[in-house]
Each structure stands twice: as C-alpha cells, then as structure tokens.
C-alpha positions as CSV (number, residue, x, y, z in Angstrom):
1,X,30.2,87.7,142.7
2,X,31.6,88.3,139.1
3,X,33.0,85.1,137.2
4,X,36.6,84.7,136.7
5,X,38.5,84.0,133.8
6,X,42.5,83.4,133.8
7,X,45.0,84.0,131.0
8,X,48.0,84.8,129.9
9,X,47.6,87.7,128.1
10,X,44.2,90.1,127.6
11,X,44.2,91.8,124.6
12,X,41.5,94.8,124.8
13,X,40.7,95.9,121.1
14,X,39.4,93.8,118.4
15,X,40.9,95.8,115.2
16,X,43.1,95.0,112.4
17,X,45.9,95.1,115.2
18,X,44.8,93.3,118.1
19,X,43.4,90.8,116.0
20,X,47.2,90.4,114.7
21,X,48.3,90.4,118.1
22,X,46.1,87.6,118.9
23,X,47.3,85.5,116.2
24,X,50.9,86.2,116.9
25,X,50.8,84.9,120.3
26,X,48.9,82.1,119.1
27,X,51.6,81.0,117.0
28,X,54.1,81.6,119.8
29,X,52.2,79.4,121.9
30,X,50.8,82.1,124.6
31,X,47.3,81.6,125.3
32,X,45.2,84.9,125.1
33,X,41.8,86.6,125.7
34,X,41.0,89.3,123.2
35,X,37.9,91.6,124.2
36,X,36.3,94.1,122.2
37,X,33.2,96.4,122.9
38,X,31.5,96.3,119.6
39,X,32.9,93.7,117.2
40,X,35.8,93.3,114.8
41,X,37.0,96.6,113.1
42,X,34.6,98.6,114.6
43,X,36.7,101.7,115.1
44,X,39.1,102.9,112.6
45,X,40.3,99.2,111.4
46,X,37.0,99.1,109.7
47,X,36.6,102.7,108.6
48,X,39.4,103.3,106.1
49,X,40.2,103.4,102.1
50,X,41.6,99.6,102.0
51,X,44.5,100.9,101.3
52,X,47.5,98.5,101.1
53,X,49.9,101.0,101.1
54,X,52.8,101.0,98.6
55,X,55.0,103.6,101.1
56,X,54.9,106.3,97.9
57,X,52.2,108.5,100.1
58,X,54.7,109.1,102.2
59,X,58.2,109.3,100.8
60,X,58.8,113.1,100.9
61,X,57.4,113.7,104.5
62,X,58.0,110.6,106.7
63,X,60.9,108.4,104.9
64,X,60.6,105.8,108.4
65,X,56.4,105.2,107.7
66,X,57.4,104.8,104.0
67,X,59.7,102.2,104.0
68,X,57.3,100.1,106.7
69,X,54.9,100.4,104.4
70,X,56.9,99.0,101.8
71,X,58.2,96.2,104.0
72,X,55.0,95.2,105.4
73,X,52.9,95.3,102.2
74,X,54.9,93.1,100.2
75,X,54.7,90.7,103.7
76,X,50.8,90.7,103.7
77,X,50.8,90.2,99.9
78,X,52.7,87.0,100.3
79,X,51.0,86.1,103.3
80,X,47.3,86.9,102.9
81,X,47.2,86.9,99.0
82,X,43.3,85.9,99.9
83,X,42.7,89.6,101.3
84,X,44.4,91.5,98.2
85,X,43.5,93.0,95.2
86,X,47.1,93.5,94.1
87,X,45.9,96.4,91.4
88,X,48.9,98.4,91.6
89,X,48.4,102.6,91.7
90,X,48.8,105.6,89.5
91,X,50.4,108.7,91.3
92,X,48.6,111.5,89.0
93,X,49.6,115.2,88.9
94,X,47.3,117.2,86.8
95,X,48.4,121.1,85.3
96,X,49.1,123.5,88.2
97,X,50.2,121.2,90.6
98,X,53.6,121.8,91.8
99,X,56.6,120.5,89.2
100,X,59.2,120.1,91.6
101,X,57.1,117.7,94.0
102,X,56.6,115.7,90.3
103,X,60.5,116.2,89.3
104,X,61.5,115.1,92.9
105,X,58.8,111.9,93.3
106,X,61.3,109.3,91.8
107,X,64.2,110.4,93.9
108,X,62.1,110.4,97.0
109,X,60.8,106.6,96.1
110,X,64.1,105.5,95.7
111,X,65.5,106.6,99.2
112,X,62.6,104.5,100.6
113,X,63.7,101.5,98.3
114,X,60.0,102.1,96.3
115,X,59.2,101.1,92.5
116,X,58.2,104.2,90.7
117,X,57.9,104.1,87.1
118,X,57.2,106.5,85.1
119,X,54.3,106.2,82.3
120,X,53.2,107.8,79.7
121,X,49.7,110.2,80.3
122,X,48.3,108.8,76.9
123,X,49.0,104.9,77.3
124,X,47.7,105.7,81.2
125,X,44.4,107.4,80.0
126,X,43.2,104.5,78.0
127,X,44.3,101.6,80.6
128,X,42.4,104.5,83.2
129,X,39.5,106.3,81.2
130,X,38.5,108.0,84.2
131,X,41.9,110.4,84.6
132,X,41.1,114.1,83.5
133,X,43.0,115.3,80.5
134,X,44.6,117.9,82.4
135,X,46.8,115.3,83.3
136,X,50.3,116.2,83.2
137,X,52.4,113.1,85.1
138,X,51.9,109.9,86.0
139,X,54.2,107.3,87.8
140,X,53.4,103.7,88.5
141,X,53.6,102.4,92.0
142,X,53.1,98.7,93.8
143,X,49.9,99.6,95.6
144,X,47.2,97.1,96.3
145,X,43.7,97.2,97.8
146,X,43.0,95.1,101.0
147,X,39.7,93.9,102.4
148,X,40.6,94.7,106.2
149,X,37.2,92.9,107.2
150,X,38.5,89.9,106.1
151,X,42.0,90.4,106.9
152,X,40.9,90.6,111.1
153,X,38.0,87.7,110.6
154,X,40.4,85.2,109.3
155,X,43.0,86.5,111.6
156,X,41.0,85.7,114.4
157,X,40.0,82.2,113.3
158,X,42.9,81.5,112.7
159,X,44.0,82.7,116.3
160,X,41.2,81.4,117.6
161,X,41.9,77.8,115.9
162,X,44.8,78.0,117.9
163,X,43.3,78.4,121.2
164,X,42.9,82.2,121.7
165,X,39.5,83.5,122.8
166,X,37.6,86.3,121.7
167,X,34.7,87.9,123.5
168,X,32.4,90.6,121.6
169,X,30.6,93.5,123.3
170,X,32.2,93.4,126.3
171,X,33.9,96.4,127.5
172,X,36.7,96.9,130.3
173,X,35.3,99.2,133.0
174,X,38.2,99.2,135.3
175,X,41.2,97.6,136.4
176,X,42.4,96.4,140.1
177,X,46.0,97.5,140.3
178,X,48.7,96.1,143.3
179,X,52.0,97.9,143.3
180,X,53.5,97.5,139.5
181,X,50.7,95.0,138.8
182,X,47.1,95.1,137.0
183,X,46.0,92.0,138.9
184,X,42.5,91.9,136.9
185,X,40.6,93.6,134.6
186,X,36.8,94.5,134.9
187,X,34.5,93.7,131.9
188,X,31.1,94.1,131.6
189,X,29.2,92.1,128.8
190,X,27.0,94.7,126.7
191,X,24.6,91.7,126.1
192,X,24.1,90.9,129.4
193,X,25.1,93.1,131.9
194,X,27.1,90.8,133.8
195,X,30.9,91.9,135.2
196,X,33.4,89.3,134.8
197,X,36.6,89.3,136.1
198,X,39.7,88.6,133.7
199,X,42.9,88.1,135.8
200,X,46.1,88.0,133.1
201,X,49.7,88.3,133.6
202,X,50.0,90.6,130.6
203,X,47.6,93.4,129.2
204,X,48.0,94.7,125.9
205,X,45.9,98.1,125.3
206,X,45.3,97.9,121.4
207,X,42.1,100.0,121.2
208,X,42.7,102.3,118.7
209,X,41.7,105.6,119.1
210,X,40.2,104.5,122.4
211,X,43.5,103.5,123.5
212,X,44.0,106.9,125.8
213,X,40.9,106.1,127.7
214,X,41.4,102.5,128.3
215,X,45.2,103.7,129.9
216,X,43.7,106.3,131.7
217,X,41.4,103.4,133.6
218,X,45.4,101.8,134.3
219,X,46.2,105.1,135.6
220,X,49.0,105.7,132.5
221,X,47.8,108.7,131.0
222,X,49.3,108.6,126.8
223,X,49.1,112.0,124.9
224,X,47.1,111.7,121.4
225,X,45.4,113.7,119.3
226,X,42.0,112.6,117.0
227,X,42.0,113.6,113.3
228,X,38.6,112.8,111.3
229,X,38.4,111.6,108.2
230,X,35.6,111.0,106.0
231,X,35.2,109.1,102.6
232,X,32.5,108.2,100.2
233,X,31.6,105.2,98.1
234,X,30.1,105.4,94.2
235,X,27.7,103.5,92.7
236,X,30.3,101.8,90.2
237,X,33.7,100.8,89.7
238,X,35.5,103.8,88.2
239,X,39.0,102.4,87.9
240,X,40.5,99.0,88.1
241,X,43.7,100.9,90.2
242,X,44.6,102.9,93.0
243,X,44.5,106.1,91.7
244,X,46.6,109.1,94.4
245,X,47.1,112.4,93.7
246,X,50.7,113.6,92.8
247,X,51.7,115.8,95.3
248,X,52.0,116.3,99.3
249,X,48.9,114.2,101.1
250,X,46.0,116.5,101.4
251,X,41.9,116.1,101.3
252,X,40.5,113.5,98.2
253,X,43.6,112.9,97.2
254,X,43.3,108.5,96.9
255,X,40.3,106.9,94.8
256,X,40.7,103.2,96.1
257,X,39.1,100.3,94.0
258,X,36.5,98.7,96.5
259,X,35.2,95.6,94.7
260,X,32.7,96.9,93.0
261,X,32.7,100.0,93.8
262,X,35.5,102.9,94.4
263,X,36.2,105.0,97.5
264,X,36.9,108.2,97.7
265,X,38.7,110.5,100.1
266,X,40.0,111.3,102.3
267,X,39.5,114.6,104.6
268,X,41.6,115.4,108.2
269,X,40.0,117.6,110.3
270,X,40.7,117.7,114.2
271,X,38.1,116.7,116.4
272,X,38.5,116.5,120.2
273,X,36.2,113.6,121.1
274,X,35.2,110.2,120.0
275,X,31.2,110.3,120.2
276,X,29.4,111.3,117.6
277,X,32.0,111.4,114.8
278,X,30.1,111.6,111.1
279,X,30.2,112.6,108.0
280,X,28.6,115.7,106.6
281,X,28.1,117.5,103.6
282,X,29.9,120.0,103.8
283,X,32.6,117.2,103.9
284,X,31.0,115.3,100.7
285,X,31.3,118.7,98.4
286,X,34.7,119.4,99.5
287,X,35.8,115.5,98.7
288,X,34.1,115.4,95.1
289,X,35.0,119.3,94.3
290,X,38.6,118.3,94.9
291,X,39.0,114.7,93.2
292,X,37.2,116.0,90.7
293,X,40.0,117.5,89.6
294,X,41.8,114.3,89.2
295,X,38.4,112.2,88.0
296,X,36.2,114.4,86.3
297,X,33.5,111.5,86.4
298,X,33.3,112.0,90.0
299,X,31.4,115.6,89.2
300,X,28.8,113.0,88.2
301,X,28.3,109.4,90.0
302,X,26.0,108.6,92.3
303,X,27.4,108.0,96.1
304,X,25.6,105.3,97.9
305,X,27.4,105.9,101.2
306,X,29.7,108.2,103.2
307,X,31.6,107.4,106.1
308,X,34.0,108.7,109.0
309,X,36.4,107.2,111.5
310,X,39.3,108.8,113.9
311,X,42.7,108.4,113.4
312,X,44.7,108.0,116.4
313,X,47.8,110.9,116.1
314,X,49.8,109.5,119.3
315,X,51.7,112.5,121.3
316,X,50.2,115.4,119.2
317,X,47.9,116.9,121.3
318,X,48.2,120.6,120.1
319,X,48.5,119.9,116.2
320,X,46.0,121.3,114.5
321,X,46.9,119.9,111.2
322,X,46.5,115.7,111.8
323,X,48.3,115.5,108.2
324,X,51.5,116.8,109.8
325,X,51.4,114.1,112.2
326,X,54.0,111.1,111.8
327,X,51.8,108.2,110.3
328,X,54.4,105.4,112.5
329,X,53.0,103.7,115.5
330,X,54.0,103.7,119.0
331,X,54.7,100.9,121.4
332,X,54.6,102.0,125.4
333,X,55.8,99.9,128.1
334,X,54.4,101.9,131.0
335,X,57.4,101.8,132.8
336,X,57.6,105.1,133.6
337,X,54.1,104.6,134.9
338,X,54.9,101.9,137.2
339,X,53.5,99.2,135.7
340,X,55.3,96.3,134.9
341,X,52.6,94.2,132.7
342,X,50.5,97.0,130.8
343,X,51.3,97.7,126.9
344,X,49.7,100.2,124.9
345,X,50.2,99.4,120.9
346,X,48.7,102.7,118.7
347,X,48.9,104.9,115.5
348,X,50.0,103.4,112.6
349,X,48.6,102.6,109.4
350,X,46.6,99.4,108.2
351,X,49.3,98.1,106.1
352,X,51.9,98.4,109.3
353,X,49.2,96.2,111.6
354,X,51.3,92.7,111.4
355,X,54.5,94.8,112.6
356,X,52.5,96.5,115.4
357,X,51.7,93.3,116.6
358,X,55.2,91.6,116.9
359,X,56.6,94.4,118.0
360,X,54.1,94.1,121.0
361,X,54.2,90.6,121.1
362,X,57.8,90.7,121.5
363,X,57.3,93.2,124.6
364,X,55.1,90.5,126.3
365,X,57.0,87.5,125.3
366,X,60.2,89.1,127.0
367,X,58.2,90.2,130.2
368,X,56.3,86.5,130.7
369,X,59.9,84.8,129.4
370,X,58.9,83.1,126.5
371,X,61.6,82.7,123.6
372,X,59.6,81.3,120.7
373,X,60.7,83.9,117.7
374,X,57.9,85.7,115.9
375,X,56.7,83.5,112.8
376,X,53.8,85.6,111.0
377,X,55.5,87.3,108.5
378,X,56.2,83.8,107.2
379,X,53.2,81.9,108.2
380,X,50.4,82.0,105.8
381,X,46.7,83.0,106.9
382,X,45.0,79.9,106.5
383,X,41.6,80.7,104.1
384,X,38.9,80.5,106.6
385,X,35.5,80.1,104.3
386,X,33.0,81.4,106.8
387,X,35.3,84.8,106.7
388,X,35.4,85.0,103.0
389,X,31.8,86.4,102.5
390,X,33.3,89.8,102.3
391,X,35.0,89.8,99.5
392,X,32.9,91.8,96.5
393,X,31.6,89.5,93.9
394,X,32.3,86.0,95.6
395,X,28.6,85.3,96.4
396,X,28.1,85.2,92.8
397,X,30.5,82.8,91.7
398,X,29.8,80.2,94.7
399,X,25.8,80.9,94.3
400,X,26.0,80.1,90.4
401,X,28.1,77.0,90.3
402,X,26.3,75.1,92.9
403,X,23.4,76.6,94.4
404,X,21.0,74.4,95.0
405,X,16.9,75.0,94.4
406,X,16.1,76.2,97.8
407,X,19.2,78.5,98.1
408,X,17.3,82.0,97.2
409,X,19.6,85.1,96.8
410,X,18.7,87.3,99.9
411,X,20.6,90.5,98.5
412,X,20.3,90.8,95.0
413,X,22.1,93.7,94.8
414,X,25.2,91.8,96.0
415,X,24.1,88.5,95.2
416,X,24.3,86.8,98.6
417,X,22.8,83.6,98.7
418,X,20.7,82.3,101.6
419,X,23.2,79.1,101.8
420,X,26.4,82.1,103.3
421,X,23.8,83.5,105.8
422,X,23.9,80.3,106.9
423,X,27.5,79.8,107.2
424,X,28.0,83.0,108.8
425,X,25.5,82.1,111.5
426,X,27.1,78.9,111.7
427,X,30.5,79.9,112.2
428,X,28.9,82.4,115.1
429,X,27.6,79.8,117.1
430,X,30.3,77.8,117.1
431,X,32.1,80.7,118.7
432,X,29.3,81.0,121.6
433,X,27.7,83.9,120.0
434,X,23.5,84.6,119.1
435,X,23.7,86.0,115.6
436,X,22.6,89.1,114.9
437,X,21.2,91.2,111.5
438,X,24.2,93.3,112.0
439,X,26.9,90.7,112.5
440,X,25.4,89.1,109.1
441,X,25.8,92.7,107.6
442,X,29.3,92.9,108.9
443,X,30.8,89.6,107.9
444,X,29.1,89.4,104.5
445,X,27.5,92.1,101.6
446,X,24.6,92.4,102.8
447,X,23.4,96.2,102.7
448,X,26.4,97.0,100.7
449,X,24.4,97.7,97.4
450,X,22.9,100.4,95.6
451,X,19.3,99.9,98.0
452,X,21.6,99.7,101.5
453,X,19.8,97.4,102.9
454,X,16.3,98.3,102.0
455,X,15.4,95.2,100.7
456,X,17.9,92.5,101.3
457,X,17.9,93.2,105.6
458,X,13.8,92.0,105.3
459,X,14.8,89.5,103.5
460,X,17.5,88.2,105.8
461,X,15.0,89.0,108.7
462,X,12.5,86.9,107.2
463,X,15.1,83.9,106.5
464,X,16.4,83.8,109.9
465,X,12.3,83.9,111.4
466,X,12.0,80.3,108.9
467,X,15.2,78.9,110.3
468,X,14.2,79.8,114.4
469,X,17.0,82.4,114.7
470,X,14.6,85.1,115.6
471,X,11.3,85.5,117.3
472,X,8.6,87.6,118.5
473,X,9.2,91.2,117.5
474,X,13.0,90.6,117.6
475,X,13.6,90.6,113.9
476,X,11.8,94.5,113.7
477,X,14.3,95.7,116.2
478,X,16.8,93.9,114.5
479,X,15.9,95.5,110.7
480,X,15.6,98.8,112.8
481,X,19.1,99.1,114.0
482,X,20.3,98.2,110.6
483,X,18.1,100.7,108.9
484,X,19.7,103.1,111.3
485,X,23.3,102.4,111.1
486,X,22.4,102.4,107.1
487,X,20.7,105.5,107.0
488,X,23.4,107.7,108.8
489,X,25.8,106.4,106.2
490,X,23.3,108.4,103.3
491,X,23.1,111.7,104.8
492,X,25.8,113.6,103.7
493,X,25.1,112.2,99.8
494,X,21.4,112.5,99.7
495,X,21.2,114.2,96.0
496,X,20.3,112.7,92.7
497,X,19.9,108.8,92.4
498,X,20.6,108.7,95.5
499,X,17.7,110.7,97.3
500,X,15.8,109.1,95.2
501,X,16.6,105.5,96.5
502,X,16.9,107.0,100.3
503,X,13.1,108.2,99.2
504,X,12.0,104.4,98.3
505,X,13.9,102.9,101.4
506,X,11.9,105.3,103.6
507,X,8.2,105.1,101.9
508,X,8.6,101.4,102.1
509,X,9.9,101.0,105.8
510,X,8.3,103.7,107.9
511,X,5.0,102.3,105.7
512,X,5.5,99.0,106.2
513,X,7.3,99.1,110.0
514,X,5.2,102.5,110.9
515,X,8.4,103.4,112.3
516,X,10.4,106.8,111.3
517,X,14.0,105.8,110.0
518,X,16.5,106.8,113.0
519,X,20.2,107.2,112.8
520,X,22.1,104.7,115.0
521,X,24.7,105.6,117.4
522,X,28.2,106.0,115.9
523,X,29.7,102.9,117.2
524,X,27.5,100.6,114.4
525,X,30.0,97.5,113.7
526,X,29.7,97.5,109.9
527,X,29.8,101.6,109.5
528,X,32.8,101.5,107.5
529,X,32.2,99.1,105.2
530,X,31.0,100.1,101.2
C-alpha cells in the first residue's frame, strides 16, 4: 500500500512560479505540498537571460505584458533587493534598423508608464565600450538582472520556514478523480521508486511547459504551443548593463550581464515536444552573427556554454512564430472541465512570477474560504545564507575575510570555498534530502567557470568522500552525470579557447575515469545556469 500524505494544497512544479505560490500561501496561513520532478528551476525558470524585465521589450506589441512587467519589477526590486543586479539597460538601434520603430520607442514607453531616456551615442559608448559604432540611438531604460536560482531557493526557505513542504524528484503519475473532485494525486519518488499518495483539497498545476501533460493526467486538456530558445554564455563580462536591441523582439537581440559573465540570446524556434530540447550550432552562429551587429566583440569571445529551454505559448497551438505569441500568463479554473479543485497557472515571463502566484493563490484561497489578503508584494524575502551561494563573486568575498586554514577553495575558477559546500549540504539535510554533486552544482558556482567543471567537480567529489557523504564508487557516477550535463552545454560552442579547454576536460577524465564523456539527458537541474 502507498503512504499517504494530507494537505491543503499540492502544488506540482518547483519553478520561479510555484515556488512563489508556495510562499504566498505560506504567508496566508494555508499549509502546502509542493512537488517537483527534478529540482528547483529545472525547466524554463532556470533556463532563461535573468532578465528582470523593464516592460520596454514589449511596449509596441503587447501594451498589457508591458506594464506587468513594469509593475512587478519595481515589486521584486523592493522586495528581493538580495536577487538583483539593478544595472539598468541600453535600448540600442544601430544604422539600418528601422527609424520609425526608434522615433516611436518613447511614445510607446510612455503609454505603458515606462522611463525611457534618451542618451547620447558618444557619452553611451564610453560608459559601454562594447557598443559598435554604427550605433545610431540609444535610450535608457530601468532594466535589472535577477539571479532566478536564488530568487526560487530563498523563496522556498522562506515558504518552507513557514511550514510548506517540498519534495524533489518525485513526479505525479496520475490522479484519482470523484465527480468534480481530484481526491489524490499519485507520485512516485524518482529516488526510490515508492508511490505515495497525496490527498489535498486544492491542486495547483504550475509545471511550466509541462503543464499540458500534467492536466491531461486531470483529464483537462489546455492548448499550448512550445517555442525553443537557446542562449550562450562568454568567457568575460562585456558590459556592466542590459544591453537590447532597438527594434521589434527578434533572435540575439538582449546581452544580459550574468555576474561575471554576459548572456547572449535569444532564438524562437517551434518545437512540438519537450524531450530532447538543445542547443546547436547552427543556433550559436546565427546568435553571435546577429548580436554581432550590436557588440562587435562578440565576433570574438570565447563561449563557455550554450543552453536551451521551452517557453510555454498557452492557446497557440498553430503559431508558427512563438515571437507573435502574447508574453501574459494564464490562470484556468477547470470549470468548464468539471473540476472544482484543479488550477493550472502558465506562460508568463520571470519578472511576472510573484503576480502569477497571487493571482492563483487568490483562486484557491476563494475555493477553500480563506480571507487572509495577499501580502508578498510587501513582505520582504528574508536573506536565507545557505541560498546565497549563487550569486557570482560572493564566494570570494566570504572566503577572503574569514576563511579559516582548512577551508581550501574547491572551484578556483569561481572561488568556492569548501566551508559553502558545507553549508549547502547542510541546509539539504535538514530538508530530508542525501546531497548530491549536482544539487551542489545547482545551488552554488561550482562548474560555472571557464574549465565547467573539469576540475572543481573532482575536487568536490573528493571533499565530500573525507567528510563520509559519499562512498564506494558513488562519487564516479556522481562526477559522471556532472560531466555529462556539462558537456552537452559545450557542444554547440566547441571552437577556439573553447575546444581547446573541452580538449583538456576530456584527456584528463576519460584518462583518468577510463570513461568516454556522455551527454546527460535534457532534464539536468543546473542546465541553465552560466
């Protein structure tokens, strides 16, 4: 017989808005399961620019998903100051791009209640070295850069702090259904096989791109689309802003700061199914051919990594152009389904994800009949330390003013310290959890340097064998995986430095291991992250 578990609410998806949603509740005083089948921001949530969004992207197309974006960023940079990089962004138009578009951009910031400020291309070009001197405009807009690892980690703490429960690598499989009802859901632990039963008055569906399957299991089929997009990381730093391209959205249009490093991106293409979603060259040559255009230097850095994820397009299954697609989110009921306690939450944009999850909280909070007011967008995120290992260039600060003799940098690259492995692991025991290489990789910067991994995951390995987290041949499958999930992120920007460091990481590991370097499967926790 399957365990059983009871709750208020079951909250299946563990991204940027689920995690919200958890927290939300929390607050509100509902108690709440959230489940997730890989771990936090493992779908799109964790496979974006970092983007907080300004609303200027979308003034001439989709005034409604501007003017959230406004709302909502200037909420999250009072709120969650600790997951910002409040840069601010250049809008840049170089010669032959379209005049009008450029004459019309302050008008169409306006309507949307947007700051756009116009500057002038020389004082721009020295603040901004990178720009290309065929630029012709520039305009000065409120856009930040978020860390949206960090953002969901903390918000789960904090969630969790307040009694909400969250259980990784478990995936629903089914639901029993009576009448209007979903009397339990069926989840089966990925670790270890076991079905447990989760019986909740509410579900909310917040899985992402996933979310059309995980309805379909409800029997409440949603219409959506899936648009790829892929990005790629430098080597370097290449502006201290957001730089976007001035003009309708459109491939490598954005270079986002990223720490210490920049992204770059990003591309739409259609795709029809979830599996097996990566980047490829192809998509690499078309991303630094166009932003080149923009940032000349892009013609030559080195790109450590690329990545992909899927944006969920809701109720445009036939559009063949994702870009063309409303970026707002959608909130179903399931009435018309029958169902009187199933809510699906989807689309939207990483800025919007606090929004999404009142506007779904509010949905359960009416159905279950509790009146306690939604209080996030003035409740700060309490600063969680064991979540703040994400944040580029923080190792290096803590590690220098007080490490002691014994704590040894594991990832020089990144400069993380044995001494946050340990709080990491810490903070995942506490939650019930055996901490994995991964998990580490996820939660901290380890493998984010120019050497992804090749060095610093042995290390780890090694440090986590002295401290009796691993034994037996464990740690190999553990470096293994890592390599894997690593090594699909190089393949589409294997040239230059680059090869040559992929050359390295494989002489040294399939050497030293004896095993080939194998790509792991798509759904790698920490694929997203630079």
């Amino acid at each position: 017989m399957p365990s059983i578990i009871q709750t208020e609410v079951l909250i299946i998806g563990g991204g940027v808005t689920g995690t919200a949603l958890a927290r939300d509740l929390a607050l509100r005083g509902v108690a709440c399961i959230l489940i997730e089948r890989n771990d936090i921001n493992a779908g799109a949530s964790g496979r974006n620019h970092g983007l907080l969004h300004s609303g200027a992207r979308y003034v001439a197309g989709d005034l409604a998903a501007a003017t959230e974006c406004r709302t909502e960023g200037d909420i999250l940079k009072r709120t969650a100051a600790q997951t910002i990089e409040d840069t601010g962004g250049y809008f840049v138009a170089v010669e032959g791009d379209d005049e009008g578009y450029i004459a019309d951009f302050p008008s169409y910031c306006a309507k949307a209640g947007i700051r756009a400020r116009a500057v002038e291309v020389a004082a721009a070009r020295a603040l901004e070295p990178a720009l290309s001197e065929r630029t012709i405009a520039v305009f000065e807009v409120p856009d930040a850069a978020i860390d949206p690892f960090r953002l969901s980690l903390e918000t789960m703490a904090h969630a969790q702090s307040l009694g909400a429960r969250l259980l990784r690598h478990a995936r629903v499989v089914g639901f029993e259904r009576e009448g209007r009802l979903l009397r339990a859901a069926r989840v089966l632990s990925l670790v270890s096989g076991e079905e447990t039963r989760i019986e909740a008055a509410q579900v909310v569906n917040a899985a992402g791109a996933w979310a059309r399957e995980v309805a379909l299991l409800a029997g409440a089929p949603i219409e959506m689309a899936y648009s790829k997009g892929t990005l790629l990381v430098t080597h370097a730093r290449l502006a201290q802003r957001v730089v976007n391209r001035l003009r309708r959205p459109g491939n490598a249009d954005i270079m986002m700061p990223g720490g210490t490093v920049s992204i770059v991106g990003t591309t739409s293409t259609r795709v029809n199914a979830l599996e097996d979603v990566h980047p490829t060259t192809a998509e690499a040559d078309l991303i630094v051919e166009e932003a080149a255009r923009m940032l000349p230097v892009l013609a030559a850095t080195r790109f450590v990594r690329a990545y992909a994820g899927v944006r969920p397009l809701v109720g445009a299954p036939d559009v063949a152009d994702g870009r063309a697609v409303s970026r707002g989110f959608a909130l179903f009921d399931h009435e018309d389904h029958g169902l009187a306690n199933l809510a699906t939450i989807t689309g939207g944009k990483l800025t919007t994800c606090r929004l999404m999850a009142e506007r779904a909280a509010d949905l359960v909070c009416r159905r279950l009949g509790v009146t306690r007011p939604c209080v996030t967008a003035a409740t700060l995120l309490p600063v969680a330390p064991e979540c703040a290992w994400t944040e580029p260039g923080r190792a290096p600060r803590e590690w220098m003013r007080s490490h002691g003799a014994q704590d040894t940098l594991l990832c020089e690259c990144e400069m993380v310290p044995a001494s946050a492995v340990d709080a990491i692991c810490a903070a995942l025991r506490a939650s019930g959890d055996t901490p994995s290489l991964t998990d580490i990789g996820l939660r901290s910067r380890v493998g984010k340097g120019a050497c992804q991994g090749g060095f610093c995951s042995v290390r780890t390995v090694a440090h986590l064998y002295q401290h009796g987290d691993f034994q037996a041949r464990r740690g190999l499958a553990e470096i293994l995986d890592f390599f894997g999930e690593r090594w699909r992120g190089q393949h589409a920007v294997l040239w230059g430095e680059q090869l040559a460091q992929a050359e390295l990481m494989e002489a040294l590991h399939c050497g030293l291991f004896g095993e080939e370097l194998r790509a792991a499967p798509n759904e790698a926790s920490n694929e997203g992250t630079p």
